[in-house]
N, C-alpha and C positions, 0 to 999 in steps of 0.2 A: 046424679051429678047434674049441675046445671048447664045449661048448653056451653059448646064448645065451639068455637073458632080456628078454624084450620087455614092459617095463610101458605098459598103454596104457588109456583109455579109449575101449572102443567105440564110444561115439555124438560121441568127438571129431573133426572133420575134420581137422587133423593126425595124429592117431595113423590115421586108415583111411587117410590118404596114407601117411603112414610102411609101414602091414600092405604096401599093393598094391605099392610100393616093394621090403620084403623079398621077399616074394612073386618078384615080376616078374625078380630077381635070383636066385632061386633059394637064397637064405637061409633056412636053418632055424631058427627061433627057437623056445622057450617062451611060449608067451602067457600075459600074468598081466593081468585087471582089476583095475585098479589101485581099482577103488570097492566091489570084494568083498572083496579081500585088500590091507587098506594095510600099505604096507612101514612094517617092526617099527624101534626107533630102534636096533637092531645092525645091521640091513642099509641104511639110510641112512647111519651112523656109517661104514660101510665104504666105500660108495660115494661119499660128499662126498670120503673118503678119497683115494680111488683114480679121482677125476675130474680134481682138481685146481682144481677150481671155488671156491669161496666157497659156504658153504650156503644164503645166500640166492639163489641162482640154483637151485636145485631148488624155489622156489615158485610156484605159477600164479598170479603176477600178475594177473592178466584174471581169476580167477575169483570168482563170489560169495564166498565164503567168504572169502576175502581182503580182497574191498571192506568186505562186512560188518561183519569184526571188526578192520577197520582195523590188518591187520597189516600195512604198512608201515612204520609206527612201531616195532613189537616188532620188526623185521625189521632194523630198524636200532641198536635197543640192547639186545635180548636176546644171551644168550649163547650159544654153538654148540650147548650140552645144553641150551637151552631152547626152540631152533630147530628141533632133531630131533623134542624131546616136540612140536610142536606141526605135526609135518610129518606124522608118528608116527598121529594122531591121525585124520586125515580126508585117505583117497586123492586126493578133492578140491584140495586144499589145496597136491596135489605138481603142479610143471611137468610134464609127457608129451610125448610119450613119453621112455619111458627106456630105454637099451640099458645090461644090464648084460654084460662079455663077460671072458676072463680076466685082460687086464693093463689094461682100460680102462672107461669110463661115458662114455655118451653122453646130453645131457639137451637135447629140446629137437629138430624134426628137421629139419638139416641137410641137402639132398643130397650138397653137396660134402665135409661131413665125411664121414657116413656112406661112399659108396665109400672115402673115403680109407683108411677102419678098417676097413670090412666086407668090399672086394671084394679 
């Protein structure tokens, strides 16, 4: 398999389940903090792409930021480039983990998906 991208927040308890998960499986991924380096609205643009999801399912619901500035609202009548800019914006703001891999996106961690895709 080609390399993998792992977007995560470190101090998230899903994403350090998801790490020990790879891990434990013997999967090699790329690790990206996703709160150092927020994904650019070309690499969002691609991977909403290539998930097949709805872009509002790459936002972290639960998070402050969300509660905060009441995007639940924008999230429902904003437009998909308005969506990005504001995914774009604050690593915060994106669901995690994220598996980026060459024919697929993983958002969010799944056990049973993830072996499905990963093992």
């Amino acid at each position: 398999m080609a390399s993998i991208l792992f977007l995560q927040y470190p101090k998230c308890g899903t994403c350090q389940k998801a790490a020990k998960w790879l891990k434990e499986n013997d999967i090699n991924v790329e690790s990206r903090d996703i709160t150092k380096e927020n994904p650019t609205e070309t690499e969002l643009a691609g991977w909403i792409k290539k998930s097949g999801l709805p872009v509002s399912k790459f936002f972290n619901t639960s998070g402050r930021i969300y509660k905060e500035n009441n995007l639940k609202e924008k999230v429902k009548s904003g437009s998909e480039a308005e969506l990005i800019s504001i995914l774009s914006s604050d690593g915060m703001v994106v669901k995690r983990p994220i598996v980026v891999a060459g024919d697929f996106v993983l958002v969010g961690f799944n056990e049973e998906e993830w072996q499905a895709k990963l093992k």
